[in-house]
SEFIZA-3560 file (N, C-alpha, C; in Angstrom, 3 decimals):
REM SEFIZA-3560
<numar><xx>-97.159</xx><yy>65.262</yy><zz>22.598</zz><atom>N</atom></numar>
<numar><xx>-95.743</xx><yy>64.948</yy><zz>22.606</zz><atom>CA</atom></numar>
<numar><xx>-95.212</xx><yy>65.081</yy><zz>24.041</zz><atom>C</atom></numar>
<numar><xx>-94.566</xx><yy>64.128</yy><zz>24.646</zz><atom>N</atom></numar>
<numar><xx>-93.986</xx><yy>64.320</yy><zz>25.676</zz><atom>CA</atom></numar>
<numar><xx>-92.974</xx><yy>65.369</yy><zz>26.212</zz><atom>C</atom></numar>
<numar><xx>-93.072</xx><yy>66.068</yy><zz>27.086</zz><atom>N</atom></numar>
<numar><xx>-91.802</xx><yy>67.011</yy><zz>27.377</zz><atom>CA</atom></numar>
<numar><xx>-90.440</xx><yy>66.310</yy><zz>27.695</zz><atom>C</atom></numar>
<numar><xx>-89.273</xx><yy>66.626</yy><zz>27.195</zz><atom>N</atom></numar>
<numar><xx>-88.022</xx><yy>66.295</yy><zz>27.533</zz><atom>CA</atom></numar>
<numar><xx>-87.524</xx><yy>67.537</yy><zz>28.026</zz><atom>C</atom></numar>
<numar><xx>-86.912</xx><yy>66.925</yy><zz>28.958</zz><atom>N</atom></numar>
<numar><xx>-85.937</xx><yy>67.982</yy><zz>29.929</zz><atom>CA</atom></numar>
<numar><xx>-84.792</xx><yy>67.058</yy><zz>29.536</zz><atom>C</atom></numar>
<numar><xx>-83.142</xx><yy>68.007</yy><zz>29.640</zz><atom>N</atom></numar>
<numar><xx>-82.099</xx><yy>67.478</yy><zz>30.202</zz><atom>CA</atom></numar>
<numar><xx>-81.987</xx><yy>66.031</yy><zz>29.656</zz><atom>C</atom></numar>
<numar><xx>-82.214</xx><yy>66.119</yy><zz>28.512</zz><atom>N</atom></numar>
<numar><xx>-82.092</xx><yy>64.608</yy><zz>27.260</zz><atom>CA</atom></numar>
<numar><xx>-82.477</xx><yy>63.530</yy><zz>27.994</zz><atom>C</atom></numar>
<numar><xx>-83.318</xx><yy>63.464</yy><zz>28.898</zz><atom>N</atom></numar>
<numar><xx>-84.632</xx><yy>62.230</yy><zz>29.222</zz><atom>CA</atom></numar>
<numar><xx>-86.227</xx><yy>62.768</yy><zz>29.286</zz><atom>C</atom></numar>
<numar><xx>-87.069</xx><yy>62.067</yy><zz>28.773</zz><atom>N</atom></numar>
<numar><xx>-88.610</xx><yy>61.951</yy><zz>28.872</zz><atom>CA</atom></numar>
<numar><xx>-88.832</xx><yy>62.555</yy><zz>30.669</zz><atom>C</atom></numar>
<numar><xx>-89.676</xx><yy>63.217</yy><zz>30.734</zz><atom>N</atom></numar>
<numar><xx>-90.646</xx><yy>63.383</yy><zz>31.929</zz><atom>CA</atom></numar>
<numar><xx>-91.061</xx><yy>62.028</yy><zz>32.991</zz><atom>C</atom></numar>
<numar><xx>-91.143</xx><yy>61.114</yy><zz>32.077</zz><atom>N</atom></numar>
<numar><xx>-91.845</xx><yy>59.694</yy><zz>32.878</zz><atom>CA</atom></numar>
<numar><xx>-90.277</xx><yy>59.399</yy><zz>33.405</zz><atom>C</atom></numar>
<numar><xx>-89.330</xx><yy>59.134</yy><zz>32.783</zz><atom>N</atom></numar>
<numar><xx>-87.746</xx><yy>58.765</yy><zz>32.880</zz><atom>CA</atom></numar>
<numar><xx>-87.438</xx><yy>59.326</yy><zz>34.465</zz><atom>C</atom></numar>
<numar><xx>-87.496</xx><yy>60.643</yy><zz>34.617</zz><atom>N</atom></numar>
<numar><xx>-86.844</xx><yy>61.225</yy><zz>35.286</zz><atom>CA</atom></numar>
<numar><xx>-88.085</xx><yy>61.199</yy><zz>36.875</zz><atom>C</atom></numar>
<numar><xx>-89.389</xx><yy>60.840</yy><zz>36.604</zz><atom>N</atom></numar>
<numar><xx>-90.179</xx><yy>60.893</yy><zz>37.895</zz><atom>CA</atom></numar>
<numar><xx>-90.272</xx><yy>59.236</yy><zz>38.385</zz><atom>C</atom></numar>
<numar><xx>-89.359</xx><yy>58.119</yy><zz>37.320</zz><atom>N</atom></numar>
<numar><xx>-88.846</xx><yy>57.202</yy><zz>38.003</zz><atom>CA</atom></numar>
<numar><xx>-87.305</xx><yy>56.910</yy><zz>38.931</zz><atom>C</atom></numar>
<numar><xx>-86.385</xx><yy>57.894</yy><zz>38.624</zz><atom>N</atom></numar>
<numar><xx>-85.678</xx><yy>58.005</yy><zz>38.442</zz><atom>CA</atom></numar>
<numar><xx>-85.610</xx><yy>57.874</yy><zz>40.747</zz><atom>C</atom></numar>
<numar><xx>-84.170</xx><yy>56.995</yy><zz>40.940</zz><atom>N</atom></numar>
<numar><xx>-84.155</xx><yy>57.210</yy><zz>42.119</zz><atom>CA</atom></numar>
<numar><xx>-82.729</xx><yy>58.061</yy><zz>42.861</zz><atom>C</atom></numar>
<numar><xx>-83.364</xx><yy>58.497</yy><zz>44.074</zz><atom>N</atom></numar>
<numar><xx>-83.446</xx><yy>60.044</yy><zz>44.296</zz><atom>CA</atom></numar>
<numar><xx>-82.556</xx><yy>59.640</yy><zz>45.750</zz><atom>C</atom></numar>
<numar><xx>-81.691</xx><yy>60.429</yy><zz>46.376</zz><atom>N</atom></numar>
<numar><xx>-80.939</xx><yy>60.076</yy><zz>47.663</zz><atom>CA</atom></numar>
<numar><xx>-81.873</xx><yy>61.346</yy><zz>48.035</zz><atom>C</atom></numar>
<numar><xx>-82.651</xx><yy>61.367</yy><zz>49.665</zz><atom>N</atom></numar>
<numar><xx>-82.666</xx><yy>62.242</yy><zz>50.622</zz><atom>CA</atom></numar>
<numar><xx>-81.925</xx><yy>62.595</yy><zz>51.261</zz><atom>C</atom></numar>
<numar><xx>-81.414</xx><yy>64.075</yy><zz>51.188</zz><atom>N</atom></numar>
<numar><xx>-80.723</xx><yy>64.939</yy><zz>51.971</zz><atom>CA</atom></numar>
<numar><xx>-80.929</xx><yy>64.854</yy><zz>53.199</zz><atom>C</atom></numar>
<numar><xx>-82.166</xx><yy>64.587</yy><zz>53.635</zz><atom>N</atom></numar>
<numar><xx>-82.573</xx><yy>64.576</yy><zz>55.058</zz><atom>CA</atom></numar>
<numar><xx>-82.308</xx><yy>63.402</yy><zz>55.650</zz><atom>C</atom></numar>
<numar><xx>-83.114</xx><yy>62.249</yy><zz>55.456</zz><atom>N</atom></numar>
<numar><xx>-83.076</xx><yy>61.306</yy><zz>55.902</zz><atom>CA</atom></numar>
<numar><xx>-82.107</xx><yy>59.732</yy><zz>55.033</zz><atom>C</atom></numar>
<numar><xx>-81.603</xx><yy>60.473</yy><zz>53.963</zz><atom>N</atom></numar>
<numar><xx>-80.437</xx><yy>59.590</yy><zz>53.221</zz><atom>CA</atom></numar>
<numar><xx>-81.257</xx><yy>58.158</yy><zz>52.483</zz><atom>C</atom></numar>
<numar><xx>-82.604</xx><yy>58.132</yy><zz>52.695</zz><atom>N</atom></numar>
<numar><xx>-83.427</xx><yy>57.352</yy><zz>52.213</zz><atom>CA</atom></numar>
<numar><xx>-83.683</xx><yy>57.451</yy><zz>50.782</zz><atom>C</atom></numar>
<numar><xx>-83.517</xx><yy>56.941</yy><zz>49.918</zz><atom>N</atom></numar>
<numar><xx>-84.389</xx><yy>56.747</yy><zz>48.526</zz><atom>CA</atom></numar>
<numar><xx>-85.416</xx><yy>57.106</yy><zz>47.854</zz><atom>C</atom></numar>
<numar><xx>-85.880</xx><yy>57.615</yy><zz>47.316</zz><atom>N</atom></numar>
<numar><xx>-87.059</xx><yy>57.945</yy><zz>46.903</zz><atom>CA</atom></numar>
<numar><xx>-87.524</xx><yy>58.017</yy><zz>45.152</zz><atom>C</atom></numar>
<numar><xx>-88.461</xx><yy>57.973</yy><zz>44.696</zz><atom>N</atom></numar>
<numar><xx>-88.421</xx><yy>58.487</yy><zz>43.282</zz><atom>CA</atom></numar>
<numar><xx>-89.984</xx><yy>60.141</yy><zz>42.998</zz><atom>C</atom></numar>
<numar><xx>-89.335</xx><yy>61.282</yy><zz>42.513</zz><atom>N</atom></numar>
<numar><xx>-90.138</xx><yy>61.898</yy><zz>42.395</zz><atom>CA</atom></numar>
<numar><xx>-92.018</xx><yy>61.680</yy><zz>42.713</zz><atom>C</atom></numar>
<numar><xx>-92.220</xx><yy>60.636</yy><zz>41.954</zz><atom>N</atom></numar>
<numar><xx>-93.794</xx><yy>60.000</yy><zz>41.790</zz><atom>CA</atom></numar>
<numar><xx>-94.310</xx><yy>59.416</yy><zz>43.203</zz><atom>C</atom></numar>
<numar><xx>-93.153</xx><yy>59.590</yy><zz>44.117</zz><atom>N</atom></numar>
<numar><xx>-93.629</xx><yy>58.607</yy><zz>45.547</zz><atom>CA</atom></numar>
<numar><xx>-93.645</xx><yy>59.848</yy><zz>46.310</zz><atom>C</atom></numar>
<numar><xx>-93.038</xx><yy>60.723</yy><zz>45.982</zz><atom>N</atom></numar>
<numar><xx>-92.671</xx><yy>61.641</yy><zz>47.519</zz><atom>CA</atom></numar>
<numar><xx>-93.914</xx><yy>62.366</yy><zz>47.618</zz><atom>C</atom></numar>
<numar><xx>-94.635</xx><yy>62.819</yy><zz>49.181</zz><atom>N</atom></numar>
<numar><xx>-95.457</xx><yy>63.074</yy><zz>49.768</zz><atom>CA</atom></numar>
<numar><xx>-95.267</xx><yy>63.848</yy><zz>50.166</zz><atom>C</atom></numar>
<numar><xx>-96.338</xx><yy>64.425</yy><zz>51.711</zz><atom>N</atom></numar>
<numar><xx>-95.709</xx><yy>64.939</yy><zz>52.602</zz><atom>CA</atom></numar>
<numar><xx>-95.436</xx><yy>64.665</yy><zz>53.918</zz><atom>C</atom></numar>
<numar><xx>-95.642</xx><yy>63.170</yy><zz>54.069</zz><atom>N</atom></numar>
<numar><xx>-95.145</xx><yy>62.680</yy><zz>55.124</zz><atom>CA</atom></numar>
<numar><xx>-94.253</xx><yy>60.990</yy><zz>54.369</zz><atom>C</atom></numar>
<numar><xx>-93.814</xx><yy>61.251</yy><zz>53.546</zz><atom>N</atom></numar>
<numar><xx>-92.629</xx><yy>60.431</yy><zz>53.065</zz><atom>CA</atom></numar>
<numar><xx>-91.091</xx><yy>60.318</yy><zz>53.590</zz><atom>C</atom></numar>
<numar><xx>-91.311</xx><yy>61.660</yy><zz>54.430</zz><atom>N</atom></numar>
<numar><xx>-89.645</xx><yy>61.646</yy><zz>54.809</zz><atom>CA</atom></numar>
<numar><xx>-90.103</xx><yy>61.645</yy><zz>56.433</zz><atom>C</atom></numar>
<numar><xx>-89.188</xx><yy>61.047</yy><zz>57.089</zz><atom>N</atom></numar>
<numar><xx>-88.916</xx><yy>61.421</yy><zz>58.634</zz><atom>CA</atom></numar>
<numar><xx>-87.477</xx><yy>61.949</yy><zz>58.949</zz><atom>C</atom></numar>
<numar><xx>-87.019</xx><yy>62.559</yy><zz>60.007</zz><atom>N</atom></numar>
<numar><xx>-85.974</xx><yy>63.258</yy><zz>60.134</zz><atom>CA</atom></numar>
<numar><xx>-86.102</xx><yy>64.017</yy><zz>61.659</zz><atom>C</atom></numar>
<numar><xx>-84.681</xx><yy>64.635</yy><zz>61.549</zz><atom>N</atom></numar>
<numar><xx>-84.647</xx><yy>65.358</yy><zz>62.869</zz><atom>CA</atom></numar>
<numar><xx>-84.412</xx><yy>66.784</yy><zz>62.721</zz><atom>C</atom></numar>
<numar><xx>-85.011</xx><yy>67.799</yy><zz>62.529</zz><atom>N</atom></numar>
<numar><xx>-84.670</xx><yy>69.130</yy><zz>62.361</zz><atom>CA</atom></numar>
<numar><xx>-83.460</xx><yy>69.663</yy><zz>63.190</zz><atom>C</atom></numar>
<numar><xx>-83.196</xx><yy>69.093</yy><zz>64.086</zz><atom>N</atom></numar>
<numar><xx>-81.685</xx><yy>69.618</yy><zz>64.557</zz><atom>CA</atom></numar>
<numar><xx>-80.845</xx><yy>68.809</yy><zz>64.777</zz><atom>C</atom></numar>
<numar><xx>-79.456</xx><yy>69.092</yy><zz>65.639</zz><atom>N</atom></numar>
<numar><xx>-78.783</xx><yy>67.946</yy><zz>65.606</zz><atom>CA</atom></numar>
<numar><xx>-78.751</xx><yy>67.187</yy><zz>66.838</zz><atom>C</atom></numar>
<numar><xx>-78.378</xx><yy>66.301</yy><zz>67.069</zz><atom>N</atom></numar>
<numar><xx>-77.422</xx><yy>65.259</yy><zz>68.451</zz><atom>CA</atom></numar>
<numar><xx>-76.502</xx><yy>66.005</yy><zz>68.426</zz><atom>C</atom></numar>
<numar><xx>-76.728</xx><yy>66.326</yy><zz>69.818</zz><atom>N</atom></numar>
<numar><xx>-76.005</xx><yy>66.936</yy><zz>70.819</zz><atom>CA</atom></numar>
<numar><xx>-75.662</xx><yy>66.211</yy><zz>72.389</zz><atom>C</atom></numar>
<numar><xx>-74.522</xx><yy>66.899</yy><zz>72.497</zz><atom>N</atom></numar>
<numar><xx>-74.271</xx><yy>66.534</yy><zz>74.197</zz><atom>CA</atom></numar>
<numar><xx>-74.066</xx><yy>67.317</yy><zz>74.879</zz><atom>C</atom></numar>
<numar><xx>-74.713</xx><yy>67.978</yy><zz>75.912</zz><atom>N</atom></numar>
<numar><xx>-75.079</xx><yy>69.199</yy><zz>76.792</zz><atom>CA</atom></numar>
<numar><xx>-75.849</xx><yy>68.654</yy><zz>77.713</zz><atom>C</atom></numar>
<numar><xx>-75.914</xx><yy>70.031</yy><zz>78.849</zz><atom>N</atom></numar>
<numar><xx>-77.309</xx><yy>69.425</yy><zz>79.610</zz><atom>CA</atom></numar>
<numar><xx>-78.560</xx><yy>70.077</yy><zz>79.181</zz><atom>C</atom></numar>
<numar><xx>-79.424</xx><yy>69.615</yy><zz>79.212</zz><atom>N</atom></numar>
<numar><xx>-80.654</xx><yy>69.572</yy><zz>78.755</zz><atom>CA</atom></numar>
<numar><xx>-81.449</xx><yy>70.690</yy><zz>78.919</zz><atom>C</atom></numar>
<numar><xx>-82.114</xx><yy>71.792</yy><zz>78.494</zz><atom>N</atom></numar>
<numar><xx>-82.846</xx><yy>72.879</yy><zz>78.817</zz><atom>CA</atom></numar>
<numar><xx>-83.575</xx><yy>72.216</yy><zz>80.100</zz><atom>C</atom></numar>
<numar><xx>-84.294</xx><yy>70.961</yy><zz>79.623</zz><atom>N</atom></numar>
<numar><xx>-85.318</xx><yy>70.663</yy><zz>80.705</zz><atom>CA</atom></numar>
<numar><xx>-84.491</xx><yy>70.079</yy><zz>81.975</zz><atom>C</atom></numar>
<numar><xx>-84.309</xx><yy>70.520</yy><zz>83.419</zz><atom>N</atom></numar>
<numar><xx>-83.161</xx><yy>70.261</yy><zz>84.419</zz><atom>CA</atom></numar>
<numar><xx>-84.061</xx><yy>69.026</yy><zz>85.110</zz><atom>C</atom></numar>
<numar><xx>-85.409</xx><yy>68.572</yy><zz>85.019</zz><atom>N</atom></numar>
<numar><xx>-86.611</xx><yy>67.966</yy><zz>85.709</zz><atom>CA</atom></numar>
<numar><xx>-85.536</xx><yy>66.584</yy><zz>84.933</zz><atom>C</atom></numar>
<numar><xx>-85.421</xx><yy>66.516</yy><zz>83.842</zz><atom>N</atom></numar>
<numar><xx>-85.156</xx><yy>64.870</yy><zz>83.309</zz><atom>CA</atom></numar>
<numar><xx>-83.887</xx><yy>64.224</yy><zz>83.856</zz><atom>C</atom></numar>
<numar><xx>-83.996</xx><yy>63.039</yy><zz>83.918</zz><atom>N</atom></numar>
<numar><xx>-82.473</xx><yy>62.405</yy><zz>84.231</zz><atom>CA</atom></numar>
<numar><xx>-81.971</xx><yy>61.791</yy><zz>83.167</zz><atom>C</atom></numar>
<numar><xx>-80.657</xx><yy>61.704</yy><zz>82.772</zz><atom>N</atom></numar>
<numar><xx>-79.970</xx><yy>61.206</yy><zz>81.729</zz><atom>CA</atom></numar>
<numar><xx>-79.132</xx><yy>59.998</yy><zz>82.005</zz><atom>C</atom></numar>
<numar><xx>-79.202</xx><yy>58.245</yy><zz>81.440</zz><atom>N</atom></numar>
<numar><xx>-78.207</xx><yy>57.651</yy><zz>81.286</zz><atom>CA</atom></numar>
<numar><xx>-77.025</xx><yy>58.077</yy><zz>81.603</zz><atom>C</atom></numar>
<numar><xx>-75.728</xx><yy>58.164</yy><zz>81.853</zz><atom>N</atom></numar>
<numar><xx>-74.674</xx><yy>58.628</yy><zz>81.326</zz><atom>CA</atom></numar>
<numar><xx>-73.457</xx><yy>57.129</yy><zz>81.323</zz><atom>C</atom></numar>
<numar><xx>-72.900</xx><yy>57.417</yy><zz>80.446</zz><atom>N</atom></numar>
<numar><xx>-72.077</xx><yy>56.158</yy><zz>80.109</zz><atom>CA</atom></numar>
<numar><xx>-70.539</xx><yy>56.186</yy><zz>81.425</zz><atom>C</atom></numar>
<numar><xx>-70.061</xx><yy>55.003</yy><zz>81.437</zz><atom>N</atom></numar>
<numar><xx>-68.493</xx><yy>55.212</yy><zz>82.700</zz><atom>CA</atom></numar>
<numar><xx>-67.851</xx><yy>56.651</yy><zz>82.856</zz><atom>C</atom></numar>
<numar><xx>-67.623</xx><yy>56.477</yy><zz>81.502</zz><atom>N</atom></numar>
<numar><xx>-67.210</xx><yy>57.916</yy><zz>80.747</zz><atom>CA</atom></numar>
<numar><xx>-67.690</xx><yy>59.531</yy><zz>80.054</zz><atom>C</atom></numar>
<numar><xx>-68.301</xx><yy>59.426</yy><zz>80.689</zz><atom>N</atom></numar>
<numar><xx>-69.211</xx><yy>60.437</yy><zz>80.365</zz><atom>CA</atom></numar>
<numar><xx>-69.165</xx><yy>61.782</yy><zz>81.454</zz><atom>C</atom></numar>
<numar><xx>-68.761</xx><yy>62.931</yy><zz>81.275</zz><atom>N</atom></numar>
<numar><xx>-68.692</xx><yy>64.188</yy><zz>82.387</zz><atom>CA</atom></numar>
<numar><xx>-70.110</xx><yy>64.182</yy><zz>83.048</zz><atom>C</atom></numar>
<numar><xx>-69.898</xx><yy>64.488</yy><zz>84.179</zz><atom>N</atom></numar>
<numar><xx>-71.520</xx><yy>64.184</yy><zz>85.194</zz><atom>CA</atom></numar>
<numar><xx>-72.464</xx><yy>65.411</yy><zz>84.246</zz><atom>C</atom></numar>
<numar><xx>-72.544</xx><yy>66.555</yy><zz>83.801</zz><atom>N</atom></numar>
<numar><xx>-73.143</xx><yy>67.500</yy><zz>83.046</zz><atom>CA</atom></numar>
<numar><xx>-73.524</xx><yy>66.685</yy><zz>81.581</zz><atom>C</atom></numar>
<numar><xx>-72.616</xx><yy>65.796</yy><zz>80.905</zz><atom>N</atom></numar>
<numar><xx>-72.976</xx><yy>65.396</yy><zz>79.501</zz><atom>CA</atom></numar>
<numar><xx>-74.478</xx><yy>64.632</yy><zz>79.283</zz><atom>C</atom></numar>
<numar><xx>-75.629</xx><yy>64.980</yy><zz>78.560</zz><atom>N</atom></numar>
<numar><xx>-76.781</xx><yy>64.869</yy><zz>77.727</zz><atom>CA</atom></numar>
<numar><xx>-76.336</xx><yy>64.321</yy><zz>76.801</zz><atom>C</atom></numar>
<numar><xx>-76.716</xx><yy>63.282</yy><zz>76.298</zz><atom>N</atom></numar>
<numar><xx>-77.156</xx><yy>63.139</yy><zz>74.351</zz><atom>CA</atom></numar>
<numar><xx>-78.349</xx><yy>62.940</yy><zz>74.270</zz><atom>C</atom></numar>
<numar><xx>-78.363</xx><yy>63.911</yy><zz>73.123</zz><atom>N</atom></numar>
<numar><xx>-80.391</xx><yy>63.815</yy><zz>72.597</zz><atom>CA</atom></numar>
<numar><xx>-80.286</xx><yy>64.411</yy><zz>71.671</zz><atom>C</atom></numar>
<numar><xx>-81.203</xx><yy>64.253</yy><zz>70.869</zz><atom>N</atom></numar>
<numar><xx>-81.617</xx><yy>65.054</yy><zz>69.430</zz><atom>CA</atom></numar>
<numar><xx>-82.200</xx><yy>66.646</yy><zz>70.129</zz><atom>C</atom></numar>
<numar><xx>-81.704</xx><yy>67.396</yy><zz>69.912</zz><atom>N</atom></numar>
<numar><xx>-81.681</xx><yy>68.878</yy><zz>70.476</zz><atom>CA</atom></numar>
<numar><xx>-83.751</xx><yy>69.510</yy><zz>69.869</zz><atom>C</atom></numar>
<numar><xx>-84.235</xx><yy>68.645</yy><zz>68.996</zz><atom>N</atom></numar>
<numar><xx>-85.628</xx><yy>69.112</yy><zz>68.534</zz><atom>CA</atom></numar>
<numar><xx>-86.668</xx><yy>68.202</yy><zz>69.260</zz><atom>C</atom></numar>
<numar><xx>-86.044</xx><yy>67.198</yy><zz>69.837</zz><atom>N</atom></numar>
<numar><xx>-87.591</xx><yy>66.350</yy><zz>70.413</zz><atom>CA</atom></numar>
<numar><xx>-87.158</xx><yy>65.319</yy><zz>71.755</zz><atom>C</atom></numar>
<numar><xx>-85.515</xx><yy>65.507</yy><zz>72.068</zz><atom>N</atom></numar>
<numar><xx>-85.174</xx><yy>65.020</yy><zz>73.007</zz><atom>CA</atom></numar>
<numar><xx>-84.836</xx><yy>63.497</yy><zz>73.139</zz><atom>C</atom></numar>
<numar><xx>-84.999</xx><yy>62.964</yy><zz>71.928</zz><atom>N</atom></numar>
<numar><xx>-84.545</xx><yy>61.617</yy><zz>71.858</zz><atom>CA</atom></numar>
<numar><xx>-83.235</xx><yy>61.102</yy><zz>72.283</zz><atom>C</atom></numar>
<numar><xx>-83.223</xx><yy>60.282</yy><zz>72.974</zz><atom>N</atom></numar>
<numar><xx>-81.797</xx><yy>59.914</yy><zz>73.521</zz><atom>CA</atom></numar>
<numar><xx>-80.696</xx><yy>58.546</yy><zz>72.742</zz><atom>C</atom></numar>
<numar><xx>-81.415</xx><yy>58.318</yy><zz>71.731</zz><atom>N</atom></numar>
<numar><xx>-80.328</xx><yy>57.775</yy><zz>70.870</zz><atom>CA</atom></numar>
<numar><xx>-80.358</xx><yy>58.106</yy><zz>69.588</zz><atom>C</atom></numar>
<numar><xx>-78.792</xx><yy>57.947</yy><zz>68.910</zz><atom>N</atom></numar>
<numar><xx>-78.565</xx><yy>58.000</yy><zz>67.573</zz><atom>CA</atom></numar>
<numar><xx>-79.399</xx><yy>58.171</yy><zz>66.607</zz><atom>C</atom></numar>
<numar><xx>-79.942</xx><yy>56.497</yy><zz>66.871</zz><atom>N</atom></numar>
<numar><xx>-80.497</xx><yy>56.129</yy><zz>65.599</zz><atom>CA</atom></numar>
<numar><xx>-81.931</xx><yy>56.142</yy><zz>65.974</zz><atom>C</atom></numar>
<numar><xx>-82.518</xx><yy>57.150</yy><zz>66.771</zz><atom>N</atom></numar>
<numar><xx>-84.100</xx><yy>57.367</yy><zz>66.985</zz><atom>CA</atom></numar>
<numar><xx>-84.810</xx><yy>58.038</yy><zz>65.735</zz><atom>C</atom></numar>
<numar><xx>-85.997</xx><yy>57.169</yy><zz>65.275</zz><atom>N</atom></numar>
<numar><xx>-86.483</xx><yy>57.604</yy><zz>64.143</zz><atom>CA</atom></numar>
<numar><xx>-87.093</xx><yy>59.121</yy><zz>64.383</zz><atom>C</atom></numar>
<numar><xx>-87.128</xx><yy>59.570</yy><zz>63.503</zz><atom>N</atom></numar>
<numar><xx>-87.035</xx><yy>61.207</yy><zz>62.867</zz><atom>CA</atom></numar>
<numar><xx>-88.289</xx><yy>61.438</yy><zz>63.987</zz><atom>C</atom></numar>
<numar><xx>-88.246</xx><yy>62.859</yy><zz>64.237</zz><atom>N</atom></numar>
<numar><xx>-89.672</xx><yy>63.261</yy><zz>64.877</zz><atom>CA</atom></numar>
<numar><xx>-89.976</xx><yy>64.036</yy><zz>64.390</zz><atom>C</atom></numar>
<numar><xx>-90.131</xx><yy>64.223</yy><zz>63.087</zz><atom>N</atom></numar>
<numar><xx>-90.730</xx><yy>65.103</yy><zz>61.944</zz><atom>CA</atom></numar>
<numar><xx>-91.112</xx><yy>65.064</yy><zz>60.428</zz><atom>C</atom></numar>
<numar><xx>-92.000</xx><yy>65.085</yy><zz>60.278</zz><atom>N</atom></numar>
<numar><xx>-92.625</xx><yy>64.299</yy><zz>58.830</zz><atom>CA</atom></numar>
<numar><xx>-92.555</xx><yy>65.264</yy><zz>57.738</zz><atom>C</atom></numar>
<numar><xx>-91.871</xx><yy>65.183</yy><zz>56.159</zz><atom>N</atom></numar>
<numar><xx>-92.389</xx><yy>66.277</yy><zz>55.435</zz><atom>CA</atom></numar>
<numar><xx>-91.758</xx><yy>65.631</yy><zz>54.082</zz><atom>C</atom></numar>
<numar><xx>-91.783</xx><yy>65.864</yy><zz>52.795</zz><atom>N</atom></numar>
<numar><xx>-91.232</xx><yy>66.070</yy><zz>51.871</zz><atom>CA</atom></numar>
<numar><xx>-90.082</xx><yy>65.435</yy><zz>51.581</zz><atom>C</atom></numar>
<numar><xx>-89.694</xx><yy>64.820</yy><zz>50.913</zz><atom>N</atom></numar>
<numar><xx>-87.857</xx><yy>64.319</yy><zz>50.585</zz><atom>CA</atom></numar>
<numar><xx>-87.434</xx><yy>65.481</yy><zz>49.756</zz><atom>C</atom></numar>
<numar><xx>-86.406</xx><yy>65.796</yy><zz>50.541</zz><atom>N</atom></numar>
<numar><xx>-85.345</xx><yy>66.662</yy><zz>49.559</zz><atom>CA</atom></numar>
<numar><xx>-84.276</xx><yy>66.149</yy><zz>49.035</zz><atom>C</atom></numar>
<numar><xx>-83.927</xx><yy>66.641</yy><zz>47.631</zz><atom>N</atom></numar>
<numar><xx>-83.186</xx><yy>66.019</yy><zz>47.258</zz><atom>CA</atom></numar>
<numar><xx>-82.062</xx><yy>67.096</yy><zz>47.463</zz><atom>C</atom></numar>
<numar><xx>-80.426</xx><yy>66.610</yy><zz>46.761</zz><atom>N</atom></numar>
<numar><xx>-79.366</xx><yy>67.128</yy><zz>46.974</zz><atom>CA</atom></numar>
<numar><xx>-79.388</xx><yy>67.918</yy><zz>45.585</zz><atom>C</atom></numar>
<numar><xx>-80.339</xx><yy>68.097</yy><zz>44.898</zz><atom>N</atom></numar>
<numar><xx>-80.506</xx><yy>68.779</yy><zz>43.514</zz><atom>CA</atom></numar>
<numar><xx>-81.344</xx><yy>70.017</yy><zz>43.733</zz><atom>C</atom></numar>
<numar><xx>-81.943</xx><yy>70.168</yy><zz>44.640</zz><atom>N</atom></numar>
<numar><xx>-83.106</xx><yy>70.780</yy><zz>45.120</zz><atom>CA</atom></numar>
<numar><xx>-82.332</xx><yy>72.390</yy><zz>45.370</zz><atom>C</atom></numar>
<numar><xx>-82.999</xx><yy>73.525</yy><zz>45.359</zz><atom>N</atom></numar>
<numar><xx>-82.903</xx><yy>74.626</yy><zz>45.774</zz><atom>CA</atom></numar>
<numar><xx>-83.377</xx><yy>74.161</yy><zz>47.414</zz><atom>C</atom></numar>
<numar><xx>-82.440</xx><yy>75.497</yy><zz>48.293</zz><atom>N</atom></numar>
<numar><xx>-82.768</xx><yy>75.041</yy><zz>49.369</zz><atom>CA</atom></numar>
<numar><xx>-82.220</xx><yy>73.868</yy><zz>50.578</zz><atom>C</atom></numar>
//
């Protein structure tokens, strides 16, 4: 006999699609891995840079001191894909 959880079947709910917390991507239980998700463990930031050796873009407007980078791997735009692979979390999830 199949297990029911939460008045759907087991199969129901490991099709079922899933928003990532991390990376806001889609997923369904039965797909997620551990390199299914990419992401950035910290945030975009604008500072100057631990490392003083690099030079930074800076826009017209921008204070001569202002950095943007992903504060975990140094990426210098927005929308730079994740530099870290693991798991999809969901917004249901402990944690």
């Amino acid at each position: 006999m199949e297990k029911i959880e939460n008045g759907q079947p087991a199969a129901i709910r490991e099709e079922e699609q899933i928003v990532c917390k991390r990376c806001k991507n889609t997923f369904t239980r039965s797909s997620n891995n551990s390199s299914a998700c990419r992401f950035h463990p910290s945030f975009f930031v604008c500072r100057r840079h631990d490392d003083q050796k690099r030079y930074y873009e800076l826009g017209p407007d921008d204070p001569p001191y202002a950095a943007k980078f992903y504060d975990c791997c140094g990426a210098e735009e927005p929308e730079a894909s994740g530099c870290t692979t693991s798991f999809h979390v969901s917004y249901d999830d402990d944690a």
